[in-house]
C-alpha positions as YAML, in Angstrom:
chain: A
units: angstrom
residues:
- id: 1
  name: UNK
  ca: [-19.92, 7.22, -8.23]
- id: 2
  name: UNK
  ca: [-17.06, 5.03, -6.86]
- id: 3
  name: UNK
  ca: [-15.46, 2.20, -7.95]
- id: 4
  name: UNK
  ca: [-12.44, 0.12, -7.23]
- id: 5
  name: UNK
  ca: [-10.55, -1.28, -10.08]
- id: 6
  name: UNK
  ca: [-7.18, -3.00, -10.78]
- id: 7
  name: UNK
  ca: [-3.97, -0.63, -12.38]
- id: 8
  name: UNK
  ca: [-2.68, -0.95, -15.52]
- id: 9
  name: UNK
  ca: [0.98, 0.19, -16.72]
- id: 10
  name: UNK
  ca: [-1.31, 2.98, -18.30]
- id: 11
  name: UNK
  ca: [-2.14, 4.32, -14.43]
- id: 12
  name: UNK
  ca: [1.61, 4.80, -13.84]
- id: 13
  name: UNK
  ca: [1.52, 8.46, -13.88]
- id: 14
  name: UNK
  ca: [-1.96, 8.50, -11.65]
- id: 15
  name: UNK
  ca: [0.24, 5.95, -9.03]
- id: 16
  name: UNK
  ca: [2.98, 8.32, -9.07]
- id: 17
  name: UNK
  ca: [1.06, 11.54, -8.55]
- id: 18
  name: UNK
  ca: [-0.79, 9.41, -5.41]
- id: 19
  name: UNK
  ca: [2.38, 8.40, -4.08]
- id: 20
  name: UNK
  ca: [4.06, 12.14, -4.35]
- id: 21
  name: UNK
  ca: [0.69, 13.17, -2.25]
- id: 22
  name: UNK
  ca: [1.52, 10.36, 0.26]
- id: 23
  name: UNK
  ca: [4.29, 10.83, 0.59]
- id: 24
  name: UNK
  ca: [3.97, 14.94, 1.36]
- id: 25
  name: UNK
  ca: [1.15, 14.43, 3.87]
- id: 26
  name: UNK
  ca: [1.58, 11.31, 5.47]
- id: 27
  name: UNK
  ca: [3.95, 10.38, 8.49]
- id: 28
  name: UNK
  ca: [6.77, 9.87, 5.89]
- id: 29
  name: UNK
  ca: [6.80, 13.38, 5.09]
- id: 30
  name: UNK
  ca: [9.37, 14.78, 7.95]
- id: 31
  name: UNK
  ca: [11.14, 11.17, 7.99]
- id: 32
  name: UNK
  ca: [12.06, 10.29, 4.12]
- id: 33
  name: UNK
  ca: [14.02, 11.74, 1.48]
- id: 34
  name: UNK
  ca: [11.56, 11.07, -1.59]
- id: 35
  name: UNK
  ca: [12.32, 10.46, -4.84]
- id: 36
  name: UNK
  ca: [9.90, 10.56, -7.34]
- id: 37
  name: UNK
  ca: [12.22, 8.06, -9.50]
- id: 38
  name: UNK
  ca: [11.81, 5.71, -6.27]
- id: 39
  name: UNK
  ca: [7.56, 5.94, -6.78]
- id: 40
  name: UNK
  ca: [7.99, 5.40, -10.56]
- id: 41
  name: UNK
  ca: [9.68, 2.55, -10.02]
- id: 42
  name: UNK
  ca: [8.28, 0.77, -7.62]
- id: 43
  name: UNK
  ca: [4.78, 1.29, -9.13]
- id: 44
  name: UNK
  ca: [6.53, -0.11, -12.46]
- id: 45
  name: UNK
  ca: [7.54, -3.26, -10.97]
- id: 46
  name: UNK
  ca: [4.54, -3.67, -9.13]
- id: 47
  name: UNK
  ca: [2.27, -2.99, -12.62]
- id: 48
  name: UNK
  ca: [4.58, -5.03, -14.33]
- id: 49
  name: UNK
  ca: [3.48, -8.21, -12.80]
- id: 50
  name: UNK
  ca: [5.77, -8.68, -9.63]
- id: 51
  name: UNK
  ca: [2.15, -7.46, -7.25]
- id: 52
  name: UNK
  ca: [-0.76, -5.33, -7.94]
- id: 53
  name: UNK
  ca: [-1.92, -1.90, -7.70]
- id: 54
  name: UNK
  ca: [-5.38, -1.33, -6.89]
- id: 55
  name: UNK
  ca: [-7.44, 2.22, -7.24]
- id: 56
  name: UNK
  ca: [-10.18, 3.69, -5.76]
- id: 57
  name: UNK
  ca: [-11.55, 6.21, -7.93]
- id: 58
  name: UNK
  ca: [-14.41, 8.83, -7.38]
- id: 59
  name: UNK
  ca: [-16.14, 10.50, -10.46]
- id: 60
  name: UNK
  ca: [-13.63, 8.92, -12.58]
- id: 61
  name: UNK
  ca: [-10.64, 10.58, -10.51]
- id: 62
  name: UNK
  ca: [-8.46, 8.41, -7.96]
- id: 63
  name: UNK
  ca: [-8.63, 8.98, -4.69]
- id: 64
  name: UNK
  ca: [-6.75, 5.82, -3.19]
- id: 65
  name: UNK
  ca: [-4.52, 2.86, -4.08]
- id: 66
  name: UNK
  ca: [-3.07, -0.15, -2.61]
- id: 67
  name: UNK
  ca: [-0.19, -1.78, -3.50]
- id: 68
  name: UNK
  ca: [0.66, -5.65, -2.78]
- id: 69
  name: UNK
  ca: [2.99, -8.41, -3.56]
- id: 70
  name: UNK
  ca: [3.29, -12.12, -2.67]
- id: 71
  name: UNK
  ca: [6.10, -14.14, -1.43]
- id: 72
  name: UNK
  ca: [7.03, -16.31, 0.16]
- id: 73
  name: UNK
  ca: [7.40, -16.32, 4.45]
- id: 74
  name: UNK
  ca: [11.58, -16.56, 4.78]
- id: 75
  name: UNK
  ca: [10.09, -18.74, 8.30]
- id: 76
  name: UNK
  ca: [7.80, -20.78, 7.01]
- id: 77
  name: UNK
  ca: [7.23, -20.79, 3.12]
- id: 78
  name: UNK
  ca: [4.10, -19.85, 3.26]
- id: 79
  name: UNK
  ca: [2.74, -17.71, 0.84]
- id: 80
  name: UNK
  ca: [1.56, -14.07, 2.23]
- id: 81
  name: UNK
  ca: [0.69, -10.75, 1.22]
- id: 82
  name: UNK
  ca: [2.58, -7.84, 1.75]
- id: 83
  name: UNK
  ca: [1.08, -4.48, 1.76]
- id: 84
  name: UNK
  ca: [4.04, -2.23, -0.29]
- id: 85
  name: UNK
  ca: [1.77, 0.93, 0.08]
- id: 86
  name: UNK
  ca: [-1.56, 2.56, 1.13]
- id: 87
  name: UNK
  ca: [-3.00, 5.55, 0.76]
- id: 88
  name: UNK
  ca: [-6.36, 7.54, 0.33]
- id: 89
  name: UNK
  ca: [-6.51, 11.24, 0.40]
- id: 90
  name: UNK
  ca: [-7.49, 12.64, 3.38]
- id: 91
  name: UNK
  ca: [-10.89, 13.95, 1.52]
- id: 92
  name: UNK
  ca: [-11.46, 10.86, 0.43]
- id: 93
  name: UNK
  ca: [-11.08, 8.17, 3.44]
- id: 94
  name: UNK
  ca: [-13.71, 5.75, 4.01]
- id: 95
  name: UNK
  ca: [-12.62, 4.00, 0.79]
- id: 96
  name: UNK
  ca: [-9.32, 2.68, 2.41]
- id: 97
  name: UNK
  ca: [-11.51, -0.30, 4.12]
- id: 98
  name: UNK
  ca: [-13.03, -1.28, 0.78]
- id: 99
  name: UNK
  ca: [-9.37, -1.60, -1.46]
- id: 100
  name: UNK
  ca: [-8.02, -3.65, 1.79]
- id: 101
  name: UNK
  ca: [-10.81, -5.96, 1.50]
- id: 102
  name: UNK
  ca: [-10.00, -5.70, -2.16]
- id: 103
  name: UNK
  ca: [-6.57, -6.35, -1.44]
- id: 104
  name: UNK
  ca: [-6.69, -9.14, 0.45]
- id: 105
  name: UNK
  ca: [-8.88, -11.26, -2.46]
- id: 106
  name: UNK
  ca: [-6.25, -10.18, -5.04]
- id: 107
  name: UNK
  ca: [-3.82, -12.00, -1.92]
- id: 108
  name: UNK
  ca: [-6.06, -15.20, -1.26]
- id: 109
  name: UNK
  ca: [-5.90, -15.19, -5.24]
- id: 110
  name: UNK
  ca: [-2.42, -15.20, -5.77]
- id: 111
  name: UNK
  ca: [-1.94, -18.48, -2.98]
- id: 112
  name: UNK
  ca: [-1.33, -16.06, -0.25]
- id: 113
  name: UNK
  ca: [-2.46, -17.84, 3.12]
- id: 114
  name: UNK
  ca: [-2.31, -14.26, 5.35]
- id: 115
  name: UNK
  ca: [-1.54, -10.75, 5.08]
- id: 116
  name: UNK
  ca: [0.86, -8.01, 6.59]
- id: 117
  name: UNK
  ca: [0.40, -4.61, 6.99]
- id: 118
  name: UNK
  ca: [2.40, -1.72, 8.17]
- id: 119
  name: UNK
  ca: [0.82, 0.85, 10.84]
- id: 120
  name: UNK
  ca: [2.41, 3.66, 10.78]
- id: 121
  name: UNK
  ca: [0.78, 5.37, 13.59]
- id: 122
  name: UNK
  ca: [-1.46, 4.04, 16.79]
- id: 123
  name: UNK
  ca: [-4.82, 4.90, 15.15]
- id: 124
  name: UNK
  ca: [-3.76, 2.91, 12.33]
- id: 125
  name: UNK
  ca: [-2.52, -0.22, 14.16]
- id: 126
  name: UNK
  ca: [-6.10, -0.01, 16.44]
- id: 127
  name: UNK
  ca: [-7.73, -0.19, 13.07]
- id: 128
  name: UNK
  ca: [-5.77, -3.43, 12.28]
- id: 129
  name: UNK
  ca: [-6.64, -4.80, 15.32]
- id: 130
  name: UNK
  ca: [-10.26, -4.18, 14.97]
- id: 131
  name: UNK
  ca: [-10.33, -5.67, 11.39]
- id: 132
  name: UNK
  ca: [-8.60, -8.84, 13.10]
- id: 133
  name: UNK
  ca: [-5.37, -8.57, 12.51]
- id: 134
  name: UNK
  ca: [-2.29, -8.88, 15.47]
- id: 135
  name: UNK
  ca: [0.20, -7.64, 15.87]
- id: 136
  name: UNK
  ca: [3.53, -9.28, 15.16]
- id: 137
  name: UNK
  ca: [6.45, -6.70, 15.76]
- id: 138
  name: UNK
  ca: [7.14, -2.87, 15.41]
- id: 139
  name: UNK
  ca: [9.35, -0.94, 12.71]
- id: 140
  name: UNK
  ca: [11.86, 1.29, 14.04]
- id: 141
  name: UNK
  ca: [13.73, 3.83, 11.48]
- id: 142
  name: UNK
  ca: [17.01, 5.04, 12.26]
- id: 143
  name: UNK
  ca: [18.86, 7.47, 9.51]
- id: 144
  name: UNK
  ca: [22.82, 7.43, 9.43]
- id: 145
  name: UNK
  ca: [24.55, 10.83, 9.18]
- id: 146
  name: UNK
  ca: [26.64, 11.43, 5.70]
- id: 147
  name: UNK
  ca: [30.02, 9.53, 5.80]
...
C-alpha cells in the first residue's frame, strides 16, 4: 500500500537518509561535495515550519519526498513555490508525479500563485513541460579552485 503524507520533525532521520541516497545517485553525485550536516539542516528548517516535506511511503517505508517553501517573487511579490528538493528512488518512481501534485496544493495552500522547479537533466525538464510548466531560464554550476 502507498500513501503520501506530510513530515514531521520526527521524519528527520528518514529525510536525511533520502537525501544521502539522492544525493549518491542522482546528477549531484560527481558535481557536489555533500554534507550530511547540510541535509540535516535543511530538512530541519524546512520541518520546522519555514516549507514542508512531503513523503511517499510504500509498505510503511519511504520511498520519495518533496521539499517546498514559499516566498515571495524578488520581481513581482507574488507568492510562489519553490521546489528545495525531489527525489524518489529509482525502484520506486511513478510516485514522483503524485507528491508534485501533492506539492503544489500544500503551495496553492500557503498563498503561492505558481510554482518552480529545477530540471536537472533534459528528461526531467520534458517532463515539466508536459505537466505544463515553461521554462524560464537554465542553472549553470561553476566550482572555484581552493584559494
Amino acid at each position: 500500500m502507498t500513501q503520501i503524507r506530510e513530515a514531521d520533525p520526527t521524519d528527520l532521520d528518514i529525510v536525511v537518509a533520502l537525501g544521502l541516497r539522492f544525493a549518491s545517485e542522482s546528477v549531484y553525485a560527481n558535481r557536489l561535495s555533500v554534507s550530511p550536516e547540510a541535509v540535516k539542516t535543511v530538512a530541519e528548517w524546512l520541518l520546522g515550519g519555514a516549507g514542508a516535506i512531503f513523503l511517499a511511503e510504500r509498505d510503511g517505508i519511504a520511498v520519495a519526498m518533496i521539499g517546498l517553501a514559499v516566498y515571495p517573487h524578488f520581481l513581482s511579490g507574488q507568492r510562489y513555490g519553490s521546489e528545495v528538493f525531489w527525489w524518489c528512488n529509482p525502484e520506486s518512481r511513478g510516485l514522483g508525479l503524485r507528491l508534485l501534485r501533492e506539492g503544489e496544493a500544500w503551495v496553492r495552500e500557503h498563498g503561492g500563485t505558481f510554482m518552480q522547479l529545477t530540471a536537472p537533466s533534459e528528461d526531467i525538464e520534458t517532463l515539466y513541460v508536459k505537466l505544463g510548466y515553461s521554462r524560464i531560464e537554465a542553472v549553470y554550476s561553476k566550482e572555484f579552485p581552493p584559494c
